[in-house]
N, C-alpha and C positions, 0 to 999 in steps of 0.2 A: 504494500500500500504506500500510499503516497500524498503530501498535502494534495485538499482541494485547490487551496489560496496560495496565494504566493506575496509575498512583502520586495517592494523593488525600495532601497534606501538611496538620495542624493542628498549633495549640499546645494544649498544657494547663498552667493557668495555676492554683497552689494557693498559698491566702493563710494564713500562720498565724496562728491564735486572731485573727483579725477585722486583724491590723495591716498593710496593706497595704506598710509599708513591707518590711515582710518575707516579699513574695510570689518566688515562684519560678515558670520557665516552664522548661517542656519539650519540645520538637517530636517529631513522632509521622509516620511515613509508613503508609497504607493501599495495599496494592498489590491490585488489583478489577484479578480476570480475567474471562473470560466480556465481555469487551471485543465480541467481531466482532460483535455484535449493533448496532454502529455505525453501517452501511452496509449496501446490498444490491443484487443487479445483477453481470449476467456472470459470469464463470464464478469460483468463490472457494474461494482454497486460503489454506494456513497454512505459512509457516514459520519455524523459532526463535520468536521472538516478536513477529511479525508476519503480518496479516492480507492477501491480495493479491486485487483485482478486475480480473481479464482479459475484455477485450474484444474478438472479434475477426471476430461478423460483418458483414460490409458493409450498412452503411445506420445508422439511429438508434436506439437504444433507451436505458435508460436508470437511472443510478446514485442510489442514495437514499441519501441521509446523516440520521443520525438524532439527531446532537450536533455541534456545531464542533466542528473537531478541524482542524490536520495533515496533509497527505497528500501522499506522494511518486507520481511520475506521469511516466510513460513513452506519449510519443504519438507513433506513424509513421503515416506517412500513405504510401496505394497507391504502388505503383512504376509508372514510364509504360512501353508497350508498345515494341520495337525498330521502327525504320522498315522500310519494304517496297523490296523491288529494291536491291540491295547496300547495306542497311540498316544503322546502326547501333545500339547499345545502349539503351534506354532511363534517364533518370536516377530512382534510386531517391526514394523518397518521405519527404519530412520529418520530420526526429528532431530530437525536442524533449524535454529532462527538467528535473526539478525539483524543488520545493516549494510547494505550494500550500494556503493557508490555506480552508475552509470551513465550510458555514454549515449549516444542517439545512433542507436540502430535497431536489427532485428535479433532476440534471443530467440532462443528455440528451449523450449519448455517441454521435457519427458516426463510422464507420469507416469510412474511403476503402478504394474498389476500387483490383486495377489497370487498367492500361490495355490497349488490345488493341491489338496489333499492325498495325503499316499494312499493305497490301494494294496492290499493285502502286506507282505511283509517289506516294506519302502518306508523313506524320511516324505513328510510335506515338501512340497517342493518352495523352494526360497523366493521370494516375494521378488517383484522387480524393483530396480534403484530410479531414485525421482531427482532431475538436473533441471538447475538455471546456474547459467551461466559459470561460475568457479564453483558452486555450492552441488555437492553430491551425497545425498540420501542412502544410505545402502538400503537393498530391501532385506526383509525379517527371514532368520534361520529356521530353517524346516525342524518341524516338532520330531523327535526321536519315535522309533516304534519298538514291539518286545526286545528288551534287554542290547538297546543300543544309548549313544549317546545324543543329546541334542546338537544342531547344524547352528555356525554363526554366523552373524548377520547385524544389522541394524540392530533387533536387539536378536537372544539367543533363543531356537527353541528349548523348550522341554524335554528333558530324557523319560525316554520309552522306560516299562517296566516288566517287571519277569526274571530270570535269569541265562546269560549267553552263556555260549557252547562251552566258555574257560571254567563255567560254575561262577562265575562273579554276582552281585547282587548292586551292587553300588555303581550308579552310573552320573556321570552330571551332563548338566545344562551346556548348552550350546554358548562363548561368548558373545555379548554384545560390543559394540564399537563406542569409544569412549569421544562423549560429548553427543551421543545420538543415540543409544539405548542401553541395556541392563540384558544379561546372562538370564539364561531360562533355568529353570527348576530344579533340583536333583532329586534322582531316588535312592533310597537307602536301605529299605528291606525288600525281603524275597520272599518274605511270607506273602504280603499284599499285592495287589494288583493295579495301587492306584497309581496314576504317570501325573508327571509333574506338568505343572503351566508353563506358559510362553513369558519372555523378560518383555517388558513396555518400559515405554519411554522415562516413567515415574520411579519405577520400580521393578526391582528381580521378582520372577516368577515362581511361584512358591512350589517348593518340594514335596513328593508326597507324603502321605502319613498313613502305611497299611494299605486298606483299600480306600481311605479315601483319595482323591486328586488333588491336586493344587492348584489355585485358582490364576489365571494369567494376572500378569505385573499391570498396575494402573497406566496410564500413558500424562501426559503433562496438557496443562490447559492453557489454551491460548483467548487474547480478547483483538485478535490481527483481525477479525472480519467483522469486529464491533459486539461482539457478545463472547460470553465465554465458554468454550467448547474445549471438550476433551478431545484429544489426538492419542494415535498409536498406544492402544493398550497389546498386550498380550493376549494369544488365545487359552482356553481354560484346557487341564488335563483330559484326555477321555477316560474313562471310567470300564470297568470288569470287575466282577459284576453288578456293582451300583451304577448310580447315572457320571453322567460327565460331570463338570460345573461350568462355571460362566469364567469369560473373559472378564480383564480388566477394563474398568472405564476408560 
């Protein structure tokens, strides 16, 4: 987003009868609305006094800047898919914000899918990575499935649950990337069945406990579009043979 208004600042400088020694100055602010004509691209709403460019379908397209200017910027990137057969959560996808300086031309704006879900003994597959211009979102690590570990990512998924072919019982979470999400869940017994949650943006994805799951990491909230909205949570554990649970906010 970007101011609506804009403030142009000069002096005015008046000399009397020709003696410069006896000049005076004045400063003067011009506030030029009609500003959003700055930019253009995806979808564009206004609020207080600010202009906002949302983006959110999956694949490229692309943002025009029409003066340097300023620009605040919120980029997540796809969340990854939960793993298959007593699967865990997937980690949610890269949150990144800021400030960024710009130039007048055309950026090209990628919006990461998410990931699909594994399918008998497979990881979720890893979310795609969301770009403007230097700023790269990784997308979220594929949730673990029986007796593997979680995939990293944006943030990590969840380690699957059960026991692998070594007899091990302990498995962890997939990392998250630092400054853009949190490590998904671990598990730690081999009695239970439950799989651990997906990392979010907020917070790591909680470990199982037995049969129960652990619920995906919260995501962090933003007020970029004028109200306050939660971003990139975690996906929740899947569950055997209780239910799953929910994702993080």
């Amino acid at each position: 987003g970007y101011p609506a208004t804009r403030t142009e600042s000069f002096d005015v400088n008046a000399i009397t009868d020709g003696i410069a020694e006896a000049a005076t100055s004045r400063a003067f602010n011009i506030i030029v609305t009609g500003y959003t004509s700055a930019g253009s691209g995806g979808t564009r709403t206004t609020y207080g006094s600010y202009v906002v460019h949302t983006f959110t379908s999956v694949g490229n397209t692309t943002f025009t800047v029409n003066e340097s200017m300023n620009v605040d910027y919120l980029v997540v990137a796809g969340g990854a898919g939960g793993g298959g057969n007593i699967g865990a959560g997937g980690g949610a996808g890269g949150y990144k914000t800021g400030n960024l300086s710009v130039t007048a031309q055309a950026y090209t704006i990628t919006v990461g899918g998410g990931g699909a879900g594994g399918v008998a003994h497979n990881y979720g597959a890893t979310g795609g990575s969301s770009v403007f211009s230097s700023i790269t979102s990784l997308g979220g690590g594929g949730g673990g499935y029986a007796g593997t570990n979680g995939q990293q990512g944006g943030s990590g998924g969840g380690a699957g649950s059960g026991i692998d072919s070594g007899g091990n019982s302990t498995f962890t979470g997939g990392a998250g990337t630092s400054g853009q999400g949190n490590r998904g869940g671990h598990v730690y017994r081999s009695t239970g069945r439950g799989c651990a949650g997906g990392g979010g943006a907020g917070a790591v994805g909680a470990d199982n406990a037995g049969e129960t799951s652990g619920v995906g990491g919260d995501g962090l909230a933003s007020s970029i579009s004028g109200a306050s909205v939660y971003y990139a949570g975690g996906g929740g554990g899947g569950g055997y043979p209780n239910n799953g649970v929910a994702g993080g906010a």
